[in-house]
C-alpha positions as CSV (number, residue, x, y, z in Angstrom):
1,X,-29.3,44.4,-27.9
2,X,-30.7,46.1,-25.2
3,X,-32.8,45.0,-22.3
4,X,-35.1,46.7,-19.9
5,X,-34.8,44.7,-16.5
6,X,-36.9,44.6,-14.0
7,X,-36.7,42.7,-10.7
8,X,-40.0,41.6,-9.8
9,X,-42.1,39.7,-7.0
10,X,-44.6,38.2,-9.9
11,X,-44.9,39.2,-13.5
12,X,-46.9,37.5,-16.8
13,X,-48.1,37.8,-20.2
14,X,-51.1,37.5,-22.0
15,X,-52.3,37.3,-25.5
16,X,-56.3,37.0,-26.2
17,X,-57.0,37.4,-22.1
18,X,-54.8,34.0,-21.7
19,X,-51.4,33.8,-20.0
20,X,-48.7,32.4,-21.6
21,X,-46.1,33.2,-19.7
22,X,-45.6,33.8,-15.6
23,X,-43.0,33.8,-12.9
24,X,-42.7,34.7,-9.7
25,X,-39.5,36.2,-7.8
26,X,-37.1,37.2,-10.5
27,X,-35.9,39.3,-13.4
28,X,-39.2,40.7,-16.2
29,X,-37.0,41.3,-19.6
30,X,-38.2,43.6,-22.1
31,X,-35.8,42.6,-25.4
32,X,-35.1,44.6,-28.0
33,X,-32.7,43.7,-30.8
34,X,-31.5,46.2,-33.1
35,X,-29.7,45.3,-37.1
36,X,-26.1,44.9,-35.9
37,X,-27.1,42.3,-33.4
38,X,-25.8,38.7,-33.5
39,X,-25.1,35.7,-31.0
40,X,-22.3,37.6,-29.7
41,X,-24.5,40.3,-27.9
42,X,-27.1,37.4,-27.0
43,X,-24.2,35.6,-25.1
44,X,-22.8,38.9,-23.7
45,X,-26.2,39.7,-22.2
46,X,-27.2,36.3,-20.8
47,X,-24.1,36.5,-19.3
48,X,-24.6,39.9,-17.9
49,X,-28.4,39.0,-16.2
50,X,-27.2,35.3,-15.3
51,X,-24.3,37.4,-13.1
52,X,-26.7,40.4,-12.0
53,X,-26.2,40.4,-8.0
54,X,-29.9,42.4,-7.1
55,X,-31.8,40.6,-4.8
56,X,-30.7,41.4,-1.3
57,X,-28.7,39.2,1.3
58,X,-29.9,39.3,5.0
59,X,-27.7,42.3,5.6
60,X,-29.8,44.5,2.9
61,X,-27.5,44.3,0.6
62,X,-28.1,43.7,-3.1
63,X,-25.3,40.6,-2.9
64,X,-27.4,37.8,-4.4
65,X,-27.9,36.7,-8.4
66,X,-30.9,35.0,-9.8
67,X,-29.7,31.5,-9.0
68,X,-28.8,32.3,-5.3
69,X,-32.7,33.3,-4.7
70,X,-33.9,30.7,-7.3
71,X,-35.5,32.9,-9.0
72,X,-37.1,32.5,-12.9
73,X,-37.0,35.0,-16.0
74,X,-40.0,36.1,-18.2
75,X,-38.6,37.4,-21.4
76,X,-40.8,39.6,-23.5
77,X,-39.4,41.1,-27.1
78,X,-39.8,44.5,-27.3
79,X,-38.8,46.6,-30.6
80,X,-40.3,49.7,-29.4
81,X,-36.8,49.7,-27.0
82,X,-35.5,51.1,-30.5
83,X,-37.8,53.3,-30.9
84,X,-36.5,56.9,-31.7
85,X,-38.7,60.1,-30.9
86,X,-36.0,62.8,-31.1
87,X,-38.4,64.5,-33.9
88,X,-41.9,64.9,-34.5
89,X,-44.7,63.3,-32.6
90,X,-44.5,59.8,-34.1
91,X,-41.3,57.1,-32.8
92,X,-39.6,55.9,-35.7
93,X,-38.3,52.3,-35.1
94,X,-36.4,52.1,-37.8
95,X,-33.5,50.5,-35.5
96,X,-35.6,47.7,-34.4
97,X,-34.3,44.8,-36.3
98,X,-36.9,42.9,-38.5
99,X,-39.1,40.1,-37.3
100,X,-37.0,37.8,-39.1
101,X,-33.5,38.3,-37.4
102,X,-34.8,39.6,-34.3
103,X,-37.1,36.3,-33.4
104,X,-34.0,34.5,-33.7
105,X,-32.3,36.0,-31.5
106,X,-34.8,36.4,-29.0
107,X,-34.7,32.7,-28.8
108,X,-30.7,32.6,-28.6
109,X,-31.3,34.8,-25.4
110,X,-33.7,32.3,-24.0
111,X,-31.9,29.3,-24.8
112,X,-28.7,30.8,-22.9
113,X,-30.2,31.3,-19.7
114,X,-32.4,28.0,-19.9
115,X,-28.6,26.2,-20.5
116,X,-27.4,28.7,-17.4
117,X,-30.5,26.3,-15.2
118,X,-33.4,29.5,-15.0
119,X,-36.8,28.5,-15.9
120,X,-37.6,31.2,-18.7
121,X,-41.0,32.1,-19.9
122,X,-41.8,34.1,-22.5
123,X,-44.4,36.2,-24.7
124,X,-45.1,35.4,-27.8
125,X,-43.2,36.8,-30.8
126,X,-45.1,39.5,-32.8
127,X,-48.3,39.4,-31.2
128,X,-50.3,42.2,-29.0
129,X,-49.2,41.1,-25.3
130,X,-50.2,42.4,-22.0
131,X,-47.5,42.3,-19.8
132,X,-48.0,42.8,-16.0
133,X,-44.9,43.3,-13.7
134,X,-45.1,43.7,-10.3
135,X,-41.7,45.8,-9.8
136,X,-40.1,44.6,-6.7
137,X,-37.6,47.8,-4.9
138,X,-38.6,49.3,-7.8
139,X,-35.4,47.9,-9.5
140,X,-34.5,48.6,-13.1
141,X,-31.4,48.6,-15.3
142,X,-31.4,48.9,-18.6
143,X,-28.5,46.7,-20.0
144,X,-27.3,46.9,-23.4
145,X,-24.6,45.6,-25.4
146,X,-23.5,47.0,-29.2
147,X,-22.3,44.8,-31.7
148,X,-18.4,46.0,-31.9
């Protein structure tokens, strides 16, 4: 799995010129799920952003996680994070696992941090989103985990 994070001031998504999904102060997730993928990396990478220390304390210092700022997490899936443009002009994403195994585990993801306490929002699977983000820092990671 691998996830594009970004910490944000406000972010949301919208399908047909409506949004489905906002938050405010918090972590944006773009998701991408590859074949190998199963409940294992989902748990691993909850894990991972639950823990993520990047908000700063009132030294500066990036020394707070999510739940210490109360922040909220809008999760977006994203199989162009697989995308492969090593050759030619055109990505090829054949690594992106298929709708029905990556949807899934999309959820999984969700469902972890929602059990961890964050409110998560989300896209919706499959269909043409706009996404807005309003990077905070700018802060990004990209986190991934391979199935072992």
């Amino acid at each position: 799995m691998r996830a594009l994070l970004q910490r944000v001031s406000f972010a949301s998504v919208s399908v047909n010129s409506r949004i489905i999904g906002q938050i405010d102060r918090g972590f944006a997730i773009l998701l991408g799920v590859t074949h190998s993928d199963t409940i294992t990396e989902a748990d691993w990478l909850a894990n991972k952003v639950a823990g993520l220390r990047l908000f700063e304390d009132e030294a500066g210092k990036m020394n707070l996680g999510l739940a210490d700022v109360g922040g909220s997490v809008l999760v977006v899936s994203q199989f162009t994070l697989y995308g492969d443009a090593r050759k030619g002009r055109r990505p090829s994403f054949t690594a992106a696992a298929p709708p029905e195994q990556a949807e899934p585990l999309v959820d999984y993801f969700c469902g972890r941090l929602r059990q961890a306490g964050f409110t998560v929002a989300t896209g919706q699977f499959g269909a043409m989103m706009q996404v807005t983000i309003h990077n905070d820092g700018p802060v990004t990671l990209m986190l991934e985990r391979e199935a072992e």
